[in-house]
VMD Tcl script that builds the backbone (N, CA, C; Angstrom):
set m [mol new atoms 231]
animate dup $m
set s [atomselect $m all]
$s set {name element resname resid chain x y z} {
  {N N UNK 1 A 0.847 -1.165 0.000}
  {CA C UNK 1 A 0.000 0.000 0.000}
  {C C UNK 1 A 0.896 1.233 0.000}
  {N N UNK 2 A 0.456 1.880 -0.672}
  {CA C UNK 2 A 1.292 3.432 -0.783}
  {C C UNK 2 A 1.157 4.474 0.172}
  {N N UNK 3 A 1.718 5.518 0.772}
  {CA C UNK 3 A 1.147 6.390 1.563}
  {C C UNK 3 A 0.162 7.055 1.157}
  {N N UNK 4 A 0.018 6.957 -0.031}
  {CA C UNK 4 A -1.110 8.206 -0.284}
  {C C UNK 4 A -2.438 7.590 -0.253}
  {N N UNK 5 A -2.407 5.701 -0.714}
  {CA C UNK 5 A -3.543 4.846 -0.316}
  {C C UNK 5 A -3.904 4.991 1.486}
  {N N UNK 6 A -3.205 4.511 1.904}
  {CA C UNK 6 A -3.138 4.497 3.202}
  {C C UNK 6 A -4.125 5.179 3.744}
  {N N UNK 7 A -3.296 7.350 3.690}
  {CA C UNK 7 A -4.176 8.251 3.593}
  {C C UNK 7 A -5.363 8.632 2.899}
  {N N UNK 8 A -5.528 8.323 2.048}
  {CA C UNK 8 A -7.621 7.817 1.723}
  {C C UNK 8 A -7.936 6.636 2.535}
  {N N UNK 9 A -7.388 5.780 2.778}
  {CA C UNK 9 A -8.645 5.311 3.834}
  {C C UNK 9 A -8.419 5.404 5.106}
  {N N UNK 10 A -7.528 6.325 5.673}
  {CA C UNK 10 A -7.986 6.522 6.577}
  {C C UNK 10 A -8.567 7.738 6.804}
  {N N UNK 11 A -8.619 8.963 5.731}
  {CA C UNK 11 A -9.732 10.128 5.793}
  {C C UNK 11 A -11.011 9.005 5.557}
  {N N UNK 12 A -11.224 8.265 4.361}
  {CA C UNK 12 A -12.784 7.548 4.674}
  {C C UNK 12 A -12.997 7.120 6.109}
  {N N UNK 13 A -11.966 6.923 6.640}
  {CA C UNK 13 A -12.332 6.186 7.932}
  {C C UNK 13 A -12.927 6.839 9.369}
  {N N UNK 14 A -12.025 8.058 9.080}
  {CA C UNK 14 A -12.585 9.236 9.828}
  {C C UNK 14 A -13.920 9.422 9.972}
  {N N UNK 15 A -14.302 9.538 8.276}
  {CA C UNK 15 A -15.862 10.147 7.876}
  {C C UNK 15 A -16.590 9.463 8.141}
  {N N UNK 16 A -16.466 8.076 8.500}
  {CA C UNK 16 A -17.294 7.024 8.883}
  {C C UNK 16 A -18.360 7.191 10.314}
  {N N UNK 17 A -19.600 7.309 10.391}
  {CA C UNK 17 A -19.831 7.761 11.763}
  {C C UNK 17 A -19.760 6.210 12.806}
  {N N UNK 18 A -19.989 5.134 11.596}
  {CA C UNK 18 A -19.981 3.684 12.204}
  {C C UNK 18 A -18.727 3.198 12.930}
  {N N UNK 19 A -17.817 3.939 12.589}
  {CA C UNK 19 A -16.347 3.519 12.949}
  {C C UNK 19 A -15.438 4.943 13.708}
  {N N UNK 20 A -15.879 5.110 14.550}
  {CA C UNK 20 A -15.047 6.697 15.538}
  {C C UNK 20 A -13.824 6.035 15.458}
  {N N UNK 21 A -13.006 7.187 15.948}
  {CA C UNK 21 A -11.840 6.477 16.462}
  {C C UNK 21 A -11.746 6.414 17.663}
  {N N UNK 22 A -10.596 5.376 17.993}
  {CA C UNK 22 A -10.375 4.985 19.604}
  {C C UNK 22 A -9.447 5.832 20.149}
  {N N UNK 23 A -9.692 6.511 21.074}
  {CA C UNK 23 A -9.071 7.138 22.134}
  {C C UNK 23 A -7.554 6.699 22.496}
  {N N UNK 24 A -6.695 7.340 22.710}
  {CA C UNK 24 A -5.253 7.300 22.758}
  {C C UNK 24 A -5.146 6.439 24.281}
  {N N UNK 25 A -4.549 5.145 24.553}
  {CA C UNK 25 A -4.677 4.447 25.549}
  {C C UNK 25 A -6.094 3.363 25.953}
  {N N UNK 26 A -7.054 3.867 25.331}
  {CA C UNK 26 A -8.134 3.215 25.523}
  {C C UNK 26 A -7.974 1.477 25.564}
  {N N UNK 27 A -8.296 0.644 26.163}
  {CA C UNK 27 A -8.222 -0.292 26.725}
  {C C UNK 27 A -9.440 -1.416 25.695}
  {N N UNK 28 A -8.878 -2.584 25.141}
  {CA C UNK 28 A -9.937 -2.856 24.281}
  {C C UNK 28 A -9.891 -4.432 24.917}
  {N N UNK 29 A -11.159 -4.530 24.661}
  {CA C UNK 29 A -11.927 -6.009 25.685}
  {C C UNK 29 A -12.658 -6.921 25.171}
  {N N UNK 30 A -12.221 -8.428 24.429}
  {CA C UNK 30 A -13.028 -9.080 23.697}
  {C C UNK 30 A -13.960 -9.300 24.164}
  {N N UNK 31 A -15.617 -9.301 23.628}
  {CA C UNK 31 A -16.772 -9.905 24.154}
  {C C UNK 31 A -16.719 -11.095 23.716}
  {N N UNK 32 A -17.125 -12.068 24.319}
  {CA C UNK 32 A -17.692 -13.579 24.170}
  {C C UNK 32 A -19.103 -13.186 22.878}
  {N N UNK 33 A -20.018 -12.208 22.962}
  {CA C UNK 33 A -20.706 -12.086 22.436}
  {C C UNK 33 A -21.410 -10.359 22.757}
  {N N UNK 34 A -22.103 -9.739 21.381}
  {CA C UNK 34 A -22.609 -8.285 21.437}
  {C C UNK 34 A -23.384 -7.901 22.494}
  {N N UNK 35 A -23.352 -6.904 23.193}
  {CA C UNK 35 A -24.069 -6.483 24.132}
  {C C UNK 35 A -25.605 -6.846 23.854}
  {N N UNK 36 A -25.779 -6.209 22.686}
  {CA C UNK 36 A -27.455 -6.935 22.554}
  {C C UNK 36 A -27.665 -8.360 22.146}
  {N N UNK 37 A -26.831 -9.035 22.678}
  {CA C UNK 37 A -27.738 -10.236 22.511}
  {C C UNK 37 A -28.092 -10.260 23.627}
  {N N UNK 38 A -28.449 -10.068 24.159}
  {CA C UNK 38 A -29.788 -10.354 26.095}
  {C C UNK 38 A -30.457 -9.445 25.778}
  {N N UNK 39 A -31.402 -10.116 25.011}
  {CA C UNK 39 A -33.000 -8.457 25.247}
  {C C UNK 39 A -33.077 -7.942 26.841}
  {N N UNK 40 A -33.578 -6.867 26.975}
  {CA C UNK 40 A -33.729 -6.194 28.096}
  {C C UNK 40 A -34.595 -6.858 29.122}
  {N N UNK 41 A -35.035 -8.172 28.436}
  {CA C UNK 41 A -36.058 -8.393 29.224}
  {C C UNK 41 A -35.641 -9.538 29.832}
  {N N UNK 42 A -34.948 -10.087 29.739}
  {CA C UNK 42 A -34.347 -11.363 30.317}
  {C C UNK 42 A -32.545 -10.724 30.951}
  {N N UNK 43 A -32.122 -11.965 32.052}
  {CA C UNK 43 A -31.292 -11.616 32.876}
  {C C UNK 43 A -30.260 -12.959 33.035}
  {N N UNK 44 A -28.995 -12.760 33.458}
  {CA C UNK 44 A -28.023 -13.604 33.352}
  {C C UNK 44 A -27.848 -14.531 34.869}
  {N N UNK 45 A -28.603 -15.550 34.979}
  {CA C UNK 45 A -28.094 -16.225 36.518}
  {C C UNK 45 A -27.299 -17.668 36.279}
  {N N UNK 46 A -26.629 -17.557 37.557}
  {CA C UNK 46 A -26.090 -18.332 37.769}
  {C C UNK 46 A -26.280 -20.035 38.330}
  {N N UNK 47 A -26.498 -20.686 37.298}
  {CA C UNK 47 A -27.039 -22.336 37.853}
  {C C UNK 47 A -25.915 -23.593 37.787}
  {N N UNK 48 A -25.838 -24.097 38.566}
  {CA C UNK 48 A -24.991 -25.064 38.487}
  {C C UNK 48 A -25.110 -26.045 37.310}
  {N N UNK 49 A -24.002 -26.241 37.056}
  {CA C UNK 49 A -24.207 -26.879 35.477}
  {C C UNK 49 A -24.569 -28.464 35.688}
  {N N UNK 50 A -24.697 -29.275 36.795}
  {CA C UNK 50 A -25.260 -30.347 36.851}
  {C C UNK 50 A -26.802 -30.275 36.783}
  {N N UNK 51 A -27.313 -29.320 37.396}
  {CA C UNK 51 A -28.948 -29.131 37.224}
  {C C UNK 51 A -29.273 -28.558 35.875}
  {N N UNK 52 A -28.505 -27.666 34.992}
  {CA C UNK 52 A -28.502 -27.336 33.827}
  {C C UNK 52 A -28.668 -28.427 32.969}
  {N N UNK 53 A -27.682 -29.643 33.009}
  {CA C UNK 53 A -27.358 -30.500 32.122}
  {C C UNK 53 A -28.947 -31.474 32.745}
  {N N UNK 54 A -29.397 -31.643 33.583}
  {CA C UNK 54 A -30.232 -32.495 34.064}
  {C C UNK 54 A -31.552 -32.008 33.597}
  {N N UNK 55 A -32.034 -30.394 33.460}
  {CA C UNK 55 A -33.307 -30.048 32.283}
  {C C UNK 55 A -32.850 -30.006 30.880}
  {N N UNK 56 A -31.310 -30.402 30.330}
  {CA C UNK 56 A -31.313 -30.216 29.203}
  {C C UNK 56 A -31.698 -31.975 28.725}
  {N N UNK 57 A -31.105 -32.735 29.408}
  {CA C UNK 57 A -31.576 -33.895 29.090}
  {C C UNK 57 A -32.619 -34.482 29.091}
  {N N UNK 58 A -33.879 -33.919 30.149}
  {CA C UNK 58 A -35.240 -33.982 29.769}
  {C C UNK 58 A -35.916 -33.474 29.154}
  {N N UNK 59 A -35.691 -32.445 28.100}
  {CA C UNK 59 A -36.490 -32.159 27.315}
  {C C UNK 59 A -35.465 -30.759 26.803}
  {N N UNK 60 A -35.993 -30.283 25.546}
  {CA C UNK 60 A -35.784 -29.497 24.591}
  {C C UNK 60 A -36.239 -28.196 25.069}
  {N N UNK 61 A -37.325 -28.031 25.929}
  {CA C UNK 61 A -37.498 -26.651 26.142}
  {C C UNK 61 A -37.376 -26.555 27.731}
  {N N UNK 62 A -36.288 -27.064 27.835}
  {CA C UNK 62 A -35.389 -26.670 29.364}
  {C C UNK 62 A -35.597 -25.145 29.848}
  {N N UNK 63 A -35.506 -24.621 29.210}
  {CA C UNK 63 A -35.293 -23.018 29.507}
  {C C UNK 63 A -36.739 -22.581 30.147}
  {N N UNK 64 A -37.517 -22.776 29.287}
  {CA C UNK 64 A -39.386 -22.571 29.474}
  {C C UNK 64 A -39.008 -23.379 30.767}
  {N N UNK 65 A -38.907 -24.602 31.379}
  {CA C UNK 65 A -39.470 -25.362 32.214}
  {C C UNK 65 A -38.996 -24.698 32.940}
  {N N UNK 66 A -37.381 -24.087 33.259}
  {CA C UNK 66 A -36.851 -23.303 34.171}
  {C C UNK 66 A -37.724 -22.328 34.754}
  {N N UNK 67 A -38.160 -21.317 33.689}
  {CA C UNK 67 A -38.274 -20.314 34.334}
  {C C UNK 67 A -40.180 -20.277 34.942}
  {N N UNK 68 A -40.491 -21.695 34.562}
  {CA C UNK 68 A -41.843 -21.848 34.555}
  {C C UNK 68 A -42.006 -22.240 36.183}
  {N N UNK 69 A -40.822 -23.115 36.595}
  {CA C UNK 69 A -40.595 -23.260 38.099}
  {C C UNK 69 A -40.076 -22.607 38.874}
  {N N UNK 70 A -39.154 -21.605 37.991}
  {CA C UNK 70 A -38.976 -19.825 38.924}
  {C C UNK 70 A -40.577 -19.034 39.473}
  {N N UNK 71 A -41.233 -19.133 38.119}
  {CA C UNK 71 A -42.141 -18.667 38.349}
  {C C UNK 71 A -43.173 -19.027 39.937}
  {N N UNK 72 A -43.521 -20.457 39.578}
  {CA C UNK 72 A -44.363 -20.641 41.121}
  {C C UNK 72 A -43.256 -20.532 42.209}
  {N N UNK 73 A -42.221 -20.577 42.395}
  {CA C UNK 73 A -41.308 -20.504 43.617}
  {C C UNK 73 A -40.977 -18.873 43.924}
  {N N UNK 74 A -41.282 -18.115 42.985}
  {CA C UNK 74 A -41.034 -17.339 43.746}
  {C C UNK 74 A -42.152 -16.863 44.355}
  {N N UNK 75 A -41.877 -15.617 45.433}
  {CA C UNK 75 A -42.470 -15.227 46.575}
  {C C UNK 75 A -43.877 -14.302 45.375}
  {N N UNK 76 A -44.633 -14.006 46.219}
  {CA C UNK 76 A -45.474 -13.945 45.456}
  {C C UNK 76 A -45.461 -11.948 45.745}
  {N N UNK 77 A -46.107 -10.958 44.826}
  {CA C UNK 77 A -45.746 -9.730 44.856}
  {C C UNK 77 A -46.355 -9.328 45.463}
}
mol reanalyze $m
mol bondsrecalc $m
mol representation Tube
mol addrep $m
């Protein structure tokens, strides 16, 4: 690449509003996965992975059954 290539893309890069630039020192942090994948409406807990593996092996909609027995256990509002 030539300097003068170089310098066009990085003025395009500038102009980009999708792509800012990063801050001098800024600290960069792989995600496992994008912030939005957890809709707002659901939440991240912590279950032991033997009881995990024990609704995944009875059935396919483990998750539903989970939170279907959160549901009556918890305290009521």
């Amino acid at each position: 690449m030539t300097p003068e290539e170089d310098a066009a893309i990085t003025a395009d890069a500038l102009l980009d509003p999708d792509n800012p630039p990063i801050d001098e020192g800024a600290r960069l942090v792989p995600l496992d996965r994008p912030f939005d994948f957890i809709p707002e409406n659901q939440t991240t807990v912590l279950i032991d992975r033997d009881v995990v593996d024990r609704f995944r092996r009875a059935s396919s909609d483990w998750q539903e059954r989970i939170n279907t027995i959160l549901r009556e256990a918890a305290p009521a509002e």
